[in-house]
C-alpha positions as CSV (number, residue, x, y, z in Angstrom):
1,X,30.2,107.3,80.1
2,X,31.8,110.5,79.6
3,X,34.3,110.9,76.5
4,X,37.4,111.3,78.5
5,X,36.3,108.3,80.9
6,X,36.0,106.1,77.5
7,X,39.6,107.9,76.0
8,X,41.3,106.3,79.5
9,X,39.1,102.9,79.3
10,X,40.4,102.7,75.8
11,X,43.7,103.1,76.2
12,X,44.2,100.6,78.7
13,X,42.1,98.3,76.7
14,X,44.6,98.7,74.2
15,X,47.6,98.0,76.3
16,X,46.1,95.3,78.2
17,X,45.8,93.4,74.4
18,X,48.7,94.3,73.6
19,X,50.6,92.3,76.4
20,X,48.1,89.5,76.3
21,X,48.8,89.4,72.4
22,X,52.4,89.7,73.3
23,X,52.9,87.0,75.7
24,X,50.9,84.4,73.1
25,X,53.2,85.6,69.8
26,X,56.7,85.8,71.2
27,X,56.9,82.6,73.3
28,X,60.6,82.4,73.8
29,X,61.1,86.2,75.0
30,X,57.5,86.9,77.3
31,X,55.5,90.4,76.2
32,X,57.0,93.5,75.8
33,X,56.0,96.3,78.5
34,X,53.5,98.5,77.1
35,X,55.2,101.8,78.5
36,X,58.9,103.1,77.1
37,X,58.8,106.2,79.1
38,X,61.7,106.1,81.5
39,X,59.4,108.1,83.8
40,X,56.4,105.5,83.7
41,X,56.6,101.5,84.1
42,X,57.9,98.8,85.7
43,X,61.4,99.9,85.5
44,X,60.3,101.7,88.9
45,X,60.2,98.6,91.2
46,X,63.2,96.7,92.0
47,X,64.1,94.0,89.7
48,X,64.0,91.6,93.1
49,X,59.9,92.4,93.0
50,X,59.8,92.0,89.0
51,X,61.4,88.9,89.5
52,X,59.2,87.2,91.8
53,X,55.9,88.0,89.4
54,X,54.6,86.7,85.8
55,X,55.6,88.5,83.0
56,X,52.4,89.5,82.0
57,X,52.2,92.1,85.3
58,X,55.4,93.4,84.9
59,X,54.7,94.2,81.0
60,X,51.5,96.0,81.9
61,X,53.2,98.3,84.4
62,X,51.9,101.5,83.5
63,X,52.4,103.9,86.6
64,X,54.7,106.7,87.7
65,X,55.8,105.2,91.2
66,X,55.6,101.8,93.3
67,X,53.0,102.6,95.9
68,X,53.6,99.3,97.8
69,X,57.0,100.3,98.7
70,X,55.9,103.5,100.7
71,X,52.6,102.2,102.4
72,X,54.5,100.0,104.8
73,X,52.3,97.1,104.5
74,X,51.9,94.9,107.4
75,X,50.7,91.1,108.0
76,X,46.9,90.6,108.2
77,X,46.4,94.1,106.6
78,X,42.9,94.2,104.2
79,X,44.4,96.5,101.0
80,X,42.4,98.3,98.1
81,X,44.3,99.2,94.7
82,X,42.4,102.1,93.0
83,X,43.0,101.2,89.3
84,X,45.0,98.3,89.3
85,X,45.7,97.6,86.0
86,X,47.5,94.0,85.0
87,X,47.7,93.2,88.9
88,X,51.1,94.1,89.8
89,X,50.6,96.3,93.0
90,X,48.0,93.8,93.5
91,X,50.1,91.1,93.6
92,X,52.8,92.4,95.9
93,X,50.6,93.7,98.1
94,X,49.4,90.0,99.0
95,X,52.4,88.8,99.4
96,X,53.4,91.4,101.7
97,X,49.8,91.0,103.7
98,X,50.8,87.6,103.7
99,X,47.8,84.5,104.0
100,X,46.0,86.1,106.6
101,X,45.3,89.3,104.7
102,X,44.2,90.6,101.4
103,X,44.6,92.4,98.7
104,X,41.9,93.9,96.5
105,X,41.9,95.3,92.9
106,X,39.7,97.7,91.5
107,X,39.5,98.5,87.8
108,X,36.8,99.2,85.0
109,X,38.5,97.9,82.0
110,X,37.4,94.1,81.3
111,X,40.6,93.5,79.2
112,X,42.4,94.6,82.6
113,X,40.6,92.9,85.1
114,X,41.1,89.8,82.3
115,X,44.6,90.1,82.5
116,X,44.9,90.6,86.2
117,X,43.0,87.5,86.9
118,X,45.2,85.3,84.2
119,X,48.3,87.2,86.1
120,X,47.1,86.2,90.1
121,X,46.1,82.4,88.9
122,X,50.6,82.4,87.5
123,X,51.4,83.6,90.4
124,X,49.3,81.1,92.4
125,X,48.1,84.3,94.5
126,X,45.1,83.1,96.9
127,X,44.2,86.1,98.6
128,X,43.7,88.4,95.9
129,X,40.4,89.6,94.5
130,X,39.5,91.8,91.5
131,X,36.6,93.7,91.4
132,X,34.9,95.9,88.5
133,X,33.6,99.2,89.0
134,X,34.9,103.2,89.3
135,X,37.0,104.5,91.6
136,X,34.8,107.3,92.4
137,X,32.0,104.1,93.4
138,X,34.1,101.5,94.9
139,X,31.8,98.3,95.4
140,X,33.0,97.9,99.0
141,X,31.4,98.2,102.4
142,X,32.4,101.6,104.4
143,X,34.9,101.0,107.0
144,X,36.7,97.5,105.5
145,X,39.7,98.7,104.7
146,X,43.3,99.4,106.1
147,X,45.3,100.8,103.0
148,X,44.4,102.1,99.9
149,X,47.1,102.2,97.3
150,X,46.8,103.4,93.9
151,X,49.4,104.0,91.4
152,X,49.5,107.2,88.6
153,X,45.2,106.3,88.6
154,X,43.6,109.4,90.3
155,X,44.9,111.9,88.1
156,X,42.9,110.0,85.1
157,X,40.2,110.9,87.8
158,X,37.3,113.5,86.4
159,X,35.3,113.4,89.6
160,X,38.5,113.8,92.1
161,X,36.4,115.0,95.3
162,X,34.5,111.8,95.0
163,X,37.3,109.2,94.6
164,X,38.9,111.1,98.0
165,X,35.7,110.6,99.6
166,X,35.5,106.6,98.4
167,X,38.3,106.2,99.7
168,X,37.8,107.7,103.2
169,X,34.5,105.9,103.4
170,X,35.8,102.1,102.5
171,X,38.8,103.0,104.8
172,X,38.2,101.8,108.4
173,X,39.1,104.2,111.3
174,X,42.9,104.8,111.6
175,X,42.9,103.5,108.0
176,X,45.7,105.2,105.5
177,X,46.7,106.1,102.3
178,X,50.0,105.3,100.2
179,X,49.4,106.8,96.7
180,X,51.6,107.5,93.7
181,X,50.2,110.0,91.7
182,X,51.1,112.6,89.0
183,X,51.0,116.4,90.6
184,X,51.8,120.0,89.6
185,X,53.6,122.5,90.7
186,X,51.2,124.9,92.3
187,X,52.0,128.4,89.4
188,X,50.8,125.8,86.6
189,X,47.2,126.7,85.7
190,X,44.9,123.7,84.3
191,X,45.6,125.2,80.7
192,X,49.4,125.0,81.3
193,X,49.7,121.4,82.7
194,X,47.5,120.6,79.4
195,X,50.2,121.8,77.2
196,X,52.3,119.2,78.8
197,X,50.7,116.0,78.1
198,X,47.4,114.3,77.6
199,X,44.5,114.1,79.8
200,X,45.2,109.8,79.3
201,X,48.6,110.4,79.6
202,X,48.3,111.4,83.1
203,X,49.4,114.8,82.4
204,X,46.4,117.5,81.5
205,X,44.2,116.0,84.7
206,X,46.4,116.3,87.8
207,X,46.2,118.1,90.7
208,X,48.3,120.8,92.0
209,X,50.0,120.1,95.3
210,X,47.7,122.5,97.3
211,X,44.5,121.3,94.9
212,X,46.0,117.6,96.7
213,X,46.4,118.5,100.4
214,X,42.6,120.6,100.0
215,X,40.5,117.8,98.1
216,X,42.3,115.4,100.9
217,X,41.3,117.5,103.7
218,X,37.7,118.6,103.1
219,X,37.1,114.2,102.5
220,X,38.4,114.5,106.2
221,X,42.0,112.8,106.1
222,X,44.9,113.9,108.3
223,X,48.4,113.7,108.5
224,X,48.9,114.9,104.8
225,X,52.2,114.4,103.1
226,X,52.7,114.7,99.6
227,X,56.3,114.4,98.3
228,X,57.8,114.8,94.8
229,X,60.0,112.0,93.6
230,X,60.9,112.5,90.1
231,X,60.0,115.0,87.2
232,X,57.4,113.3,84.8
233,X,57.2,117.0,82.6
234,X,58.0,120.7,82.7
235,X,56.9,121.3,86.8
236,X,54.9,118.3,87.0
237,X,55.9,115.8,89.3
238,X,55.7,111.9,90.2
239,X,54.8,112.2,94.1
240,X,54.1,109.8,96.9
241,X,51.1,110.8,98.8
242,X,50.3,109.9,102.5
243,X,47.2,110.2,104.4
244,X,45.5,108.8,107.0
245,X,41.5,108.3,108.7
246,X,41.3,109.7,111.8
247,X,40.7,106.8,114.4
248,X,37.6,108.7,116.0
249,X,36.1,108.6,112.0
250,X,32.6,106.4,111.9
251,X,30.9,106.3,108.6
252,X,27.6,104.9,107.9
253,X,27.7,102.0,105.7
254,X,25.5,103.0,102.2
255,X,24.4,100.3,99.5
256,X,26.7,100.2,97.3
257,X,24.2,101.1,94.7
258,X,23.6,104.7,96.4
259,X,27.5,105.9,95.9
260,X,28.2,108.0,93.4
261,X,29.6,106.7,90.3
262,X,32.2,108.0,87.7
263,X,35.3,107.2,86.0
264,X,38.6,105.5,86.4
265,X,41.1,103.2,84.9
């Protein structure tokens, strides 16, 4: 495990104990979110969706957008969360899908995926599962899914190329993309977005928006759109992301053993 991987694990770690700790000590008032910054959290969905889910998800809110909102999730749809934390995308994504759908969670922290699971079983969430593993190794078969969603996650990413090319393998043909991420403005070199923020603060390790749209395209997606929603830092910006798998795309389903594996959070 590399040492920046194990700096993001541990971090989330921490603030997945920290609301499960939370929750147990301060009966009467439910945790306290783990993120203040007005820029990250769960102060970015509308209180309607905060209201419908346990507290615990809403606490452990740590991203810089609400990627369920912009993916325009339909019945039936199979979805994939790339990092998903305490469960909240993963939880509203289900409901969206509704019963004949399903909603998947990805994440390699175990005090996450705990959390996530205490979180679905509240919220009496049925088709919902959470699977461990990287995002740059997802343990799904090629061509099983219709959105991926993942929210303020990539940029944590040190192997970028290989989480866009996961994701365009487990996507099925015509398959898309609704993604909030953390991007820079194009001028800032990698030694200027690091004077920003932390690598694990989702700061030092994102993408420009022309690093985006290239690392997109050469995994072979189309219909690129990345727009900028709010400033997160000096010319770095929160951003929804669209793409889409072209319908005539065929992959060859690989062991999952034989993908290439990496970091996430």
């Amino acid at each position: 495990m590399s040492e920046l991987r194990e700096e993001v694990r541990a971090r989330y770690a921490a603030a997945a104990v920290a609301v499960s700790e939370g929750a147990v000590a301060d009966d009467c008032c439910g945790p306290q979110a783990v993120e203040v910054d007005e820029n990250f959290g769960s102060t970015l969905y509308a209180a309607d969706d905060r209201a419908t889910l346990p507290a615990e998800a809403v606490a452990a809110s740590l991203g810089c957008g609400n990627p369920t909102a912009v993916a325009e999730l339909r019945e039936g749809e199979r979805v994939l969360d790339l990092g998903s934390g305490g469960g909240i995308d993963v939880l509203l994504s289900a409901r969206r899908v509704g019963p004949t759908g399903k909603a998947y969670g990805l994440d390699m922290t175990d005090e996450m995926l705990a959390l996530a699971l205490a979180n679905a079983a509240k919220a009496g969430a049925t088709n919902v599962e959470f699977l461990k593993g990287t995002i740059e190794a997802v343990p799904l078969p090629a061509d099983t899914i219709d959105v991926v969603i993942s929210n303020c996650v990539i940029n944590l990413s040190t192997d970028k190329p290989a989480v866009f090319a996961e994701t365009f393998r487990v996507l099925a043909p015509g398959g898309r993309i609704g993604v909030s991420d953390v991007v820079a403005n194009d001028d800032l070199t990698a030694e200027r977005r690091a004077e920003r923020g932390s690598y694990v603060g989702c700061i030092a390790g994102a993408l420009s928006f022309a690093e985006y749209r290239r690392d997109l395209a050469a995994a072979g997606f189309t219909d690129i759109e990345i727009t900028p929603t709010h400033q997160v830092a000096d010319g770095m910006h929160s951003a929804i992301v669209r793409a889409a798998k072209p319908t005539s795309a065929r992959q060859i389903p690989v062991p999952v053993a034989e993908a290439t594996s990496g970091s996430c959070c």
